[in-house]
N, C-alpha and C positions, 0 to 999 in steps of 0.2 A: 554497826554504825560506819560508813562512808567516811572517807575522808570529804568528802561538802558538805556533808550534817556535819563533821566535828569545826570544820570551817565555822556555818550558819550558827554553831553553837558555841561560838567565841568572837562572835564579827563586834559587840561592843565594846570586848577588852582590845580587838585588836584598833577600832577604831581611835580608844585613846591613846594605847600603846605607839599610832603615828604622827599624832600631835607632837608628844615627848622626842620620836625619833627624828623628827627635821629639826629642832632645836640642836639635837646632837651631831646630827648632819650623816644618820648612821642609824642602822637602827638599834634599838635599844635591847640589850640580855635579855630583857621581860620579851619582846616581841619575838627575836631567835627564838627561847623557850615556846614562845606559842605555836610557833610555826615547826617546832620538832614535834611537839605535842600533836599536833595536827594530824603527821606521818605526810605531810606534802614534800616533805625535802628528798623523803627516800620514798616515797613510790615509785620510782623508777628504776629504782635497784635492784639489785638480782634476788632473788628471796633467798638463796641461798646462803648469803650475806647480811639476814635479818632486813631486806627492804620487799617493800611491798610487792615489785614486777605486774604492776597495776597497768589497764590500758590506758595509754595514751589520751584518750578521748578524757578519760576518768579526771586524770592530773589536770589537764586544762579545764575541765568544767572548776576545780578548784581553786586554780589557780586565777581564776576568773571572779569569784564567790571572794576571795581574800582582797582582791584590786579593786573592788567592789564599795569596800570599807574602809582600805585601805591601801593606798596606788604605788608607796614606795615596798612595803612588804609583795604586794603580789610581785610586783617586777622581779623583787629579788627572789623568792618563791619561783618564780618560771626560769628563771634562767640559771640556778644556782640549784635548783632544782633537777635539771636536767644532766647535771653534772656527774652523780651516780650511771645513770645511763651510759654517758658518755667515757666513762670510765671503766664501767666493764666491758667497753672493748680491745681494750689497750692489753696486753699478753698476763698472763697469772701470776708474774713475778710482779710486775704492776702492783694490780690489783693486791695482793698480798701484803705489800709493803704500805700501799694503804689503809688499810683494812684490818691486817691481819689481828692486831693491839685491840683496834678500837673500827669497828666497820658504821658509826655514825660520824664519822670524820668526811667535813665536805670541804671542797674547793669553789673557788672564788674563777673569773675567766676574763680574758681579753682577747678576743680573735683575731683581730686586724693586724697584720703583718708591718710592723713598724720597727722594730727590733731583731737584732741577727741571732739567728739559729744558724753557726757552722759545724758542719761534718768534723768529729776528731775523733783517736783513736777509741776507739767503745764508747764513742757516745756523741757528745756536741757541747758548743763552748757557746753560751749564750749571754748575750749582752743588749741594754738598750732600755727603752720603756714604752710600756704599756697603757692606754689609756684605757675608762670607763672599766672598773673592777668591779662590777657591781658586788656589796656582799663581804666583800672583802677583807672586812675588820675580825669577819667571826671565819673567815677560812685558814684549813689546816694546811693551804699549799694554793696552787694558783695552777688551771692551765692556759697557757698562753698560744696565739698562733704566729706562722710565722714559714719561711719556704729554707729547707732544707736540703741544698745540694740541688740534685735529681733524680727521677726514679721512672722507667720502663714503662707503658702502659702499654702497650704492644711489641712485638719485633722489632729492632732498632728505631723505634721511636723512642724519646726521653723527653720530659716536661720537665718544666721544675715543680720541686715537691712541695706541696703546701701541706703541713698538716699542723698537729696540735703537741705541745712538749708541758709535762705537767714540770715544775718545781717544787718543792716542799716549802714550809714556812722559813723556815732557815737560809734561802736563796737567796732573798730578795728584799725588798723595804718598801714601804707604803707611804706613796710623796701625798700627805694629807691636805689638797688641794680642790677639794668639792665643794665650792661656793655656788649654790646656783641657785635660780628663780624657780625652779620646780624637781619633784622626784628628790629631796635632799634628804630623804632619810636613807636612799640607798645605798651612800658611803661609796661612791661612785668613783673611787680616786685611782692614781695611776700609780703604775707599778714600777722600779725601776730595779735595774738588774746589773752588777758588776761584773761582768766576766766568770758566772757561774757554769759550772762542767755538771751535766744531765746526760746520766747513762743512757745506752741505747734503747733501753725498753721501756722507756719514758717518752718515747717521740713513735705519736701512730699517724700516718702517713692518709690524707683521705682523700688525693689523688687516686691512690691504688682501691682502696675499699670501698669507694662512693661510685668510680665510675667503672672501673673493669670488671662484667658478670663475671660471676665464679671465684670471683677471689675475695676471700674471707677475711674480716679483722679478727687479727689474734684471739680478741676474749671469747670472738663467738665459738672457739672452741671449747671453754669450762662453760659458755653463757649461750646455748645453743639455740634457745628458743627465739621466736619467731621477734618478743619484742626489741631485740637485738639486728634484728635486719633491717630495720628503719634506716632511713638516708637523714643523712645526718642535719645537709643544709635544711631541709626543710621541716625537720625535728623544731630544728633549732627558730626557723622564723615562726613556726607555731608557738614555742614559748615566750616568745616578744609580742605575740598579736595577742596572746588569750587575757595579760595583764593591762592592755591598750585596751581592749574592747570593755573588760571588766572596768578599767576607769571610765570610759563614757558610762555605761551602765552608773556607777556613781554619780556621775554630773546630770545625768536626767534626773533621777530618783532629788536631786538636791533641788534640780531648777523644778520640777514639779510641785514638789513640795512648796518651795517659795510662791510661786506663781496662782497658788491655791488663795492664797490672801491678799495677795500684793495688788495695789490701789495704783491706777494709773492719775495723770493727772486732772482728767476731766471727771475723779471721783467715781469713775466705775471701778470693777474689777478687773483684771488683764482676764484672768480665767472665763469669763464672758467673750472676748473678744475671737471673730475667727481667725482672722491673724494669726493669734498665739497659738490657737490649736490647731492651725494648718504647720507652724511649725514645728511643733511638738509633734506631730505626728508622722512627721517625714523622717525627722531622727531618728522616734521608737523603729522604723520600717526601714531604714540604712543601716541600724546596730540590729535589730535580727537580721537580717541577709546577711550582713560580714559573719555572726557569730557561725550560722547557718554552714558560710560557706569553709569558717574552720574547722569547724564541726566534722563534714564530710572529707577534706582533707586528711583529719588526724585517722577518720576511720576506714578509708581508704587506702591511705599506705599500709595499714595496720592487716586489712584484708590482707594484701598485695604480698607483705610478709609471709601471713599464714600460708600462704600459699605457694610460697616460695619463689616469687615472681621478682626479677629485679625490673627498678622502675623506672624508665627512660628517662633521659635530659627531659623530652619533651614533655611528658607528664609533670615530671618537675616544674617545670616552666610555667605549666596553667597553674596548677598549686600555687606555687608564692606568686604569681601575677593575683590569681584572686584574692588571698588573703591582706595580701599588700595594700591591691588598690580598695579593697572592703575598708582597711583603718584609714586612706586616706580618705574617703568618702564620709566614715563616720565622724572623721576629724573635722573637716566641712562643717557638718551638722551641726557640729558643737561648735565650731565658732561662730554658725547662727544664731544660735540661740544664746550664746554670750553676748554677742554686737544689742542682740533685746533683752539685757537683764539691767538696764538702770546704770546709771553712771557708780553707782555705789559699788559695783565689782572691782572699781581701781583702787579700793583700800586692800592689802596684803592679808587685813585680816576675814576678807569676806570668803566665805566658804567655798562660791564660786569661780572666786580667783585664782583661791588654793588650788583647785579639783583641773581648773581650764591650764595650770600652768604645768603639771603633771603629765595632763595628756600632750601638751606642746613638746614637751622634753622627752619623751615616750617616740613620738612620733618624728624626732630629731636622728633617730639610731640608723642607720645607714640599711638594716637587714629589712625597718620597714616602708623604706622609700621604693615606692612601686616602679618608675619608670625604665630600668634596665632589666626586671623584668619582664615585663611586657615587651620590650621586645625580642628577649629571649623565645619570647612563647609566639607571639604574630609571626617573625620570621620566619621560625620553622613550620608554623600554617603555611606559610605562603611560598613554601621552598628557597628560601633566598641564606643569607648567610648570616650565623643568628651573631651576637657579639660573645664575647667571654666573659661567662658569669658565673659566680661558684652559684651549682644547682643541689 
């Protein structure tokens, strides 16, 4: 059995399981357990560590299947998800010390560089806070992003280092501050950090590894196979698109559903109407193209790996330009067909409401705002000078 049959064959408990978890603002022990039970948190793990090292393509079709039923579980399912992965690239001592005890122990993430990472002696002295943790109540540690010093990408060239510094549970405090109109079960809160000291082999550098061919992240020496050569940025906005796309897939199937019986006022039914079904049908045909076009993405890099190939900025560049601008488009969609579901969607308790305010907050995260991509990608069509964008 698949991890998306054991998905399909728990979507009704997870379905209630996120009712309960927006109340809590978090999600709830019952739902963690379903989502280990799953095997979606560790599919991306190295098997050698009891995780699946499942293709990519695989994990997103799931994680799409979960947001599906359930839109704060998938989010945190993709992104906390991906975290295994992203963990065994970081050196063996790392991974070890994660792992070693308990190798189903996950971490919680905050990328945005808002918070200081300085150089100290063996290691770095980190202070500040973190926003948007997805996950976070049930993680055994946190990685956070953040620029560290500077670091060589050629000959006397030096950039500053952007990378990622994991801390353990012990580091840090969770400012429980996640009041919001949608996605509230995904405990979404910020991280705050006092002047905590994080050895050196806790901080992996993805200046160096994402853009200079040839040079290796640490793990992919114990972790050498191909799903480990993935780039990372754009790992990373596949698992923010595939729980976006899986929530519109929910709000059709809902507003379908309704639309099946619902009485306009002139006493027919809307489902008669071609209106309704010219715009119902443009949605259905915007969310397969995006899904479509992540689809290909995931399997492409995935080739690109096998092969040994490293993958240009500018491939990068179409990649997140499509899948980007695929969820803004689909996100359109859906607020077409909200603007046509009856004044009755402005009660909090209407299902569409629910489902429309998930995708709004989904589509608020900064990695799926299309427009600085795109012209990372036109630019360099057109020869001209593209802007600076982590690819």
């Amino acid at each position: 059995m698949t991890i998306v049959d054991k998905v399909l064959q728990l979507a009704p408990e997870l379905a209630a399981e996120e009712l309960l978890g927006a109340h809590e603002r978090r999600l709830t022990d019952t739902m963690w357990k379903y989502l280990q039970e799953t095997g979606v948190l560790r599919a991306l793990q190295p098997a050698r560590w009891g995780g699946g090292e499942l293709p990519l393509a695989e994990f997103l079709d799931a994680v799409f299947e979960i947001a599906r039923v359930a839109p704060a579980a998938g989010w945190v399912a993709g992104v906390v998800g991906s975290h295994p992965w992203q963990s065994a690239l970081f050196p063996e001592e790392t991974q070890q010390e994660l792992w070693g005890e308990d190798a189903s122990r996950m971490l919680s993430s905050s990328y945005a560089p808002t918070g200081k990472i300085i150089p100290a002696d063996g290691g770095y002295r980190v202070s500040g806070r973190w926003s948007f943790s997805s996950g976070c109540d049930h993680g055994h540690g946190v990685i956070l992003g953040g620029v560290a010093g500077e670091t060589e990408v050629e000959d006397g060239v030096r950039v500053p280092d952007y990378g990622s510094i994991i801390l353990l549970r012990d580091q840090y405090r969770i400012d429980d501050n996640w009041h919001t109109a949608g996605l509230k079960a995904t405990g979404s809160k910020d991280i705050v950090v006092e002047d905590a000291f994080v050895p050196a082999h806790r901080f992996l550098s993805h200046i160096r590894y994402e853009y200079v061919p040839g040079v290796r992240a640490p793990g992919q020496e114990t972790n050498p196979g191909p799903r480990y050569a993935l780039p990372w940025a754009t790992l990373f906005n596949l698992v923010l698109v595939a729980p976006t796309l899986g929530m519109a897939q929910g709000f059709l199937d809902e507003w379908t559903e309704i639309n099946r019986t619902r009485r306009g006022n002139w006493g027919g039914f809307y489902r008669d109407d071609p209106l309704t079904q010219r715009h119902l049908a443009q949605a259905y045909w915007t969310l397969d193209a995006a899904t479509m076009k992540m689809r290909r993405a995931a399997i492409e890099i995935t080739k690109a790996a096998e092969r040994g190939e490293h993958v240009s900025k500018a491939v990068r560049a179409r990649y997140r330009w499509d899948i980007t601008r695929g969820c803004e488009l689909v996100g359109d969609a859906i607020a077409d067909l909200y603007r046509n579901s009856s004044g009755r969607v402005a009660y909090v308790d209407h299902p569409l409401h629910r489902r429309y305010q998930d995708i709004v907050t989904a589509l608020g995260h900064a990695f799926l705002v299309p427009d600085a991509v795109g012209l990372a990608y036109a630019a360099r069509a057109l020869g001209a000078t593209p802007p600076e964008v982590q690819l």
